[in-house]
GUTIBA-912439 format. One line per field, with one value per residue (C-alpha): residue number from 1; x, y, z; residue in one letter. Coordinates in Angstrom, 2 decimals. Example, Ala and Ser with C-alpha at 12.3 -4.5 7.8 and 13.67 -1.06 7.14 Angstrom:
nr c(1	2)
X c(12.30	13.67)
Y c(-4.50	-1.06)
Z c(7.80	7.14)
rest c(A	S)
! end
This chain:
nr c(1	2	3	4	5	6	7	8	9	10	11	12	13	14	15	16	17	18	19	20	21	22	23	24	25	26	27	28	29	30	31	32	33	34	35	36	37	38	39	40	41	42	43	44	45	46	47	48	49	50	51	52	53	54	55	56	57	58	59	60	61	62	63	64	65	66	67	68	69	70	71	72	73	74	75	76	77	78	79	80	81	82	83	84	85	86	87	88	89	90	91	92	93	94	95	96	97	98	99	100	101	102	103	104	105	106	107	108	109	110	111	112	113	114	115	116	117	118	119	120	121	122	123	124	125	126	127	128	129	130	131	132	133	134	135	136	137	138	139	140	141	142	143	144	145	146	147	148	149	150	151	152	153	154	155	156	157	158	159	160	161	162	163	164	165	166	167	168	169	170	171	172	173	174	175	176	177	178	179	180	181	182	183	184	185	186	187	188	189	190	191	192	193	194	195	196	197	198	199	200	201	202	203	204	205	206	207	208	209	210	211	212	213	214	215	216	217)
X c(17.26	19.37	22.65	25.76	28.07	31.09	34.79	36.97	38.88	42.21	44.07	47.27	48.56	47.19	46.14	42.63	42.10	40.98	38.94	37.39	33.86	33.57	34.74	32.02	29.38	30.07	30.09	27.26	24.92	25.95	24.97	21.63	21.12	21.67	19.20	21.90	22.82	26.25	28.62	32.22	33.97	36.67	38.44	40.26	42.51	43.94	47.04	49.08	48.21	48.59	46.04	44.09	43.97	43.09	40.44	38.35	38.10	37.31	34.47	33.40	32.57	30.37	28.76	28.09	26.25	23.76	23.19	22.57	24.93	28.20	30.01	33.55	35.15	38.83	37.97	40.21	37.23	35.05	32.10	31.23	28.15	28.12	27.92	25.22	23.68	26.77	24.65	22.81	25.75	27.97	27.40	29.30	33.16	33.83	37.25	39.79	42.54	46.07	49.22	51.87	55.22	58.41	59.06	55.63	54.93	52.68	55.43	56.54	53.06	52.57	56.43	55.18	52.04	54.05	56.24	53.61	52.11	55.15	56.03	53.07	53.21	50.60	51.03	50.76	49.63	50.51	47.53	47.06	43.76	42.96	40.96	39.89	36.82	35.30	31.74	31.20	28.25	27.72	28.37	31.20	32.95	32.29	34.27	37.10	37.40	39.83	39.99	40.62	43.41	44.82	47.65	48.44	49.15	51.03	53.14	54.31	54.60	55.54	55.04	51.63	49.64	45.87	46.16	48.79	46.65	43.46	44.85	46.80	43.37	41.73	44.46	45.56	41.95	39.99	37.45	34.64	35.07	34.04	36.16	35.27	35.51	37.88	35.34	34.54	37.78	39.55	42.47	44.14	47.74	51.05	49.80	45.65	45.81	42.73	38.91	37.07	33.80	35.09	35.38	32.50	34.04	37.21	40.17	42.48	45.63	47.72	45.22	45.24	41.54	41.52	41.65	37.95	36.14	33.04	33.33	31.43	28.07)
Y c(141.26	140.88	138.96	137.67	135.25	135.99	134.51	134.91	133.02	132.59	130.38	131.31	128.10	124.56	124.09	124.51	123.64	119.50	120.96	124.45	123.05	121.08	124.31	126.56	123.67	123.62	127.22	127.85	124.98	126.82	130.22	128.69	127.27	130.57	131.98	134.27	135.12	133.63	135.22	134.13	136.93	135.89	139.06	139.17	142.38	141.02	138.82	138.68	137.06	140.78	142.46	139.78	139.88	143.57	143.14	140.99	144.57	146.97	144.17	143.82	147.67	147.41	144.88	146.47	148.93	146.94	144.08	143.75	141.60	140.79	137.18	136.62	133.64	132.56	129.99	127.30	127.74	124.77	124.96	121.37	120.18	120.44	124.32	126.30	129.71	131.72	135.08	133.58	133.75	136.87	140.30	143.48	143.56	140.15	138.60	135.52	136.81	134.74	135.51	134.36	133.04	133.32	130.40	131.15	132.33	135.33	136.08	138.82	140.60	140.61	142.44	145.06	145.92	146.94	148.35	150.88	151.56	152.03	154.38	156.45	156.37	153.76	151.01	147.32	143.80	140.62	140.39	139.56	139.53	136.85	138.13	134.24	134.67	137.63	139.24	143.05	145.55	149.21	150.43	148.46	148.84	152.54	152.84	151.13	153.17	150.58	152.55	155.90	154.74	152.74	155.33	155.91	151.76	151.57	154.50	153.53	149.57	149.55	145.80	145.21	142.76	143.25	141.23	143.94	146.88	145.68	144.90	147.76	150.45	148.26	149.21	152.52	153.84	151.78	150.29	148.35	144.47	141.16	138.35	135.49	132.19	129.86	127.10	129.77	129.74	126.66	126.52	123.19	123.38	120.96	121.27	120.34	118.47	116.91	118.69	117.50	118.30	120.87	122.97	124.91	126.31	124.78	126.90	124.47	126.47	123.62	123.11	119.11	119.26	115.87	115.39	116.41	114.98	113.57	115.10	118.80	119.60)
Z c(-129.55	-132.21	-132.27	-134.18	-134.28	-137.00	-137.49	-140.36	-142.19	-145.11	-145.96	-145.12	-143.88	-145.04	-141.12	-141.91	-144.99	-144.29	-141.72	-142.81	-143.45	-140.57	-138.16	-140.20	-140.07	-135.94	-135.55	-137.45	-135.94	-131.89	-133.70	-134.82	-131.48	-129.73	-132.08	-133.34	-137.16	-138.31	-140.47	-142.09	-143.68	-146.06	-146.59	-150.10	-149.65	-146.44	-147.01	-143.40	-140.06	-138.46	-140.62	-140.43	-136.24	-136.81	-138.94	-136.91	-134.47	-136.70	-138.16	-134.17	-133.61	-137.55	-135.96	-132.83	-134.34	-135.87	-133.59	-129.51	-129.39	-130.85	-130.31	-132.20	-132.67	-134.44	-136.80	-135.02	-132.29	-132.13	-129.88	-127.39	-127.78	-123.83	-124.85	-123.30	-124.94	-124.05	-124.83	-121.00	-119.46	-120.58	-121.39	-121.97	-123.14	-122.10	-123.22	-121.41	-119.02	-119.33	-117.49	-119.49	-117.99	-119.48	-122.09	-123.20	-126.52	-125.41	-122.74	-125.23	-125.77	-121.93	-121.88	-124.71	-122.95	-119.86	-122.07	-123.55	-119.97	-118.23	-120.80	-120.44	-116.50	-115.82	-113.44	-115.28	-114.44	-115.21	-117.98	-121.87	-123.12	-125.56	-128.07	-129.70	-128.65	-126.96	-126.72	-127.13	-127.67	-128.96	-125.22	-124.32	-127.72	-128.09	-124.85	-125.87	-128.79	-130.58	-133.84	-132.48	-130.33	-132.84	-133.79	-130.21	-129.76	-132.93	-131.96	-128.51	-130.18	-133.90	-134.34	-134.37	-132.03	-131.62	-128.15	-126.78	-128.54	-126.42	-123.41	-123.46	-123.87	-121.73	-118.58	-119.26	-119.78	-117.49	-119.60	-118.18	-118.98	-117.69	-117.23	-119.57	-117.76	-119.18	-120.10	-123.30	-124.48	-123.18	-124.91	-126.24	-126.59	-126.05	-121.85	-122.97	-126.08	-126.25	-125.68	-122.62	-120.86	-118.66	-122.33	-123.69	-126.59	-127.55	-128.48	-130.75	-130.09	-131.49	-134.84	-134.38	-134.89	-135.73	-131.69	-131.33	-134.71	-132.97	-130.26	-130.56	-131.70)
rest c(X	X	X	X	X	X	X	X	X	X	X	X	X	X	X	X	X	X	X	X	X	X	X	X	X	X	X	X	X	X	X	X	X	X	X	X	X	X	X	X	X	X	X	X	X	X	X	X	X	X	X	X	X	X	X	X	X	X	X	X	X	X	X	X	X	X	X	X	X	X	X	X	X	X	X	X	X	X	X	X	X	X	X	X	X	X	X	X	X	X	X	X	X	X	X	X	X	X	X	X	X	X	X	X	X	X	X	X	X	X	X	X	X	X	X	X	X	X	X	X	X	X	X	X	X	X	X	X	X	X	X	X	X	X	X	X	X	X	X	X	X	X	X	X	X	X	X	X	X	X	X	X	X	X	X	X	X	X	X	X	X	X	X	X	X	X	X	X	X	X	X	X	X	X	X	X	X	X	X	X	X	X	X	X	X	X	X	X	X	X	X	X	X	X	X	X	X	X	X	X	X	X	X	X	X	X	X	X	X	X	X	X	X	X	X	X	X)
! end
């Protein structure tokens, strides 16, 4: 069985850059311990945050086509070294269910996706998918047809968000998906700061990687 691990990465903002080859060291160690090829694209015609969220989509259903299984990761994603062989443990579409609140930042996606679906006669839920990390296969992402229904997203919601897009297909045309449990992408933010045990891979929402040096893989 063959599978993949890939993120992506630019440097837009000077976040990373202290950090970048200690995140691709970590990543690509768990990859090598799930037996799984590793892969960090560094796209040079991409120079926005939105394009950028796209691209790592259109790279998931290359990939599906090739490999078993697909695994993507942001590249503020650090895995714990309490992390088990998440291809065990998940299969399928498989992303992280939030329901934002309002004051929250992804309040606003959550209000465009019901946007889109109450505007095609669909009845919404409270639910963004995040799309940090999230597993996929040929079947699962030949269902979800992202590409093909790309036009149809972007016409209903001009201003581009590959979180809305997703969640969005996923609801209106009933795509099979798994819930990924929160211990795969547990995010750190302003309300988590720090990683702990109860983390498998940790999301670092808030970039202060310095909070886990020594404390992954």
């Amino acid at each position: 069985m063959k599978k993949i691990i890939f993120t992506q990465y630019l440097p837009l903002t000077n976040q990373f850059e202290e950090y970048a080859d200690y995140i691709e060291n970590k990543q690509r160690a768990y990859a090598y311990k799930c037996g799984a090829e590793y892969a960090l694209h560094t796209p040079d015609d991409i120079d926005n945050y939105d394009d950028l969220q796209l691209n790592k989509i259109l790279l998931a259903e290359k990939y599906a086509q090739h490999f078993d299984r697909v695994l993507y990761l942001d590249f503020d994603v650090i895995p714990s070294k309490f992390a088990t062989n998440v291809f065990e443990e998940i299969k399928g579409l498989c992303l992280y269910p939030t329901k934002p609140i309002p004051g929250m930042n992804e309040f606003n996606k959550l209000l465009d996706k019901q946007l889109m679906l109450a505007s095609e006669g669909v009845i919404y839920n409270d639910i963004i998918f995040n799309t940090g990390v999230f597993h996929c296969d040929k079947e699962s992402i030949e269902e979800l047809k992202f590409s093909e229904r790309l036009n149809e997203c972007k016409e209903l919601c001009p201003s581009f968000n590959n979180e809305v897009y997703i969640s969005y297909i996923i609801e209106k045309y009933k795509c099979k998906h798994n819930i990924l449990p929160m211990c795969w992408n547990y995010i750190l933010d302003n309300f988590q700061e720090k990683p702990n045990e109860a983390g498998y891979f940790h999301h670092y929402h808030h970039k202060r990687f310095d909070l886990g040096l020594g404390g992954e893989i």
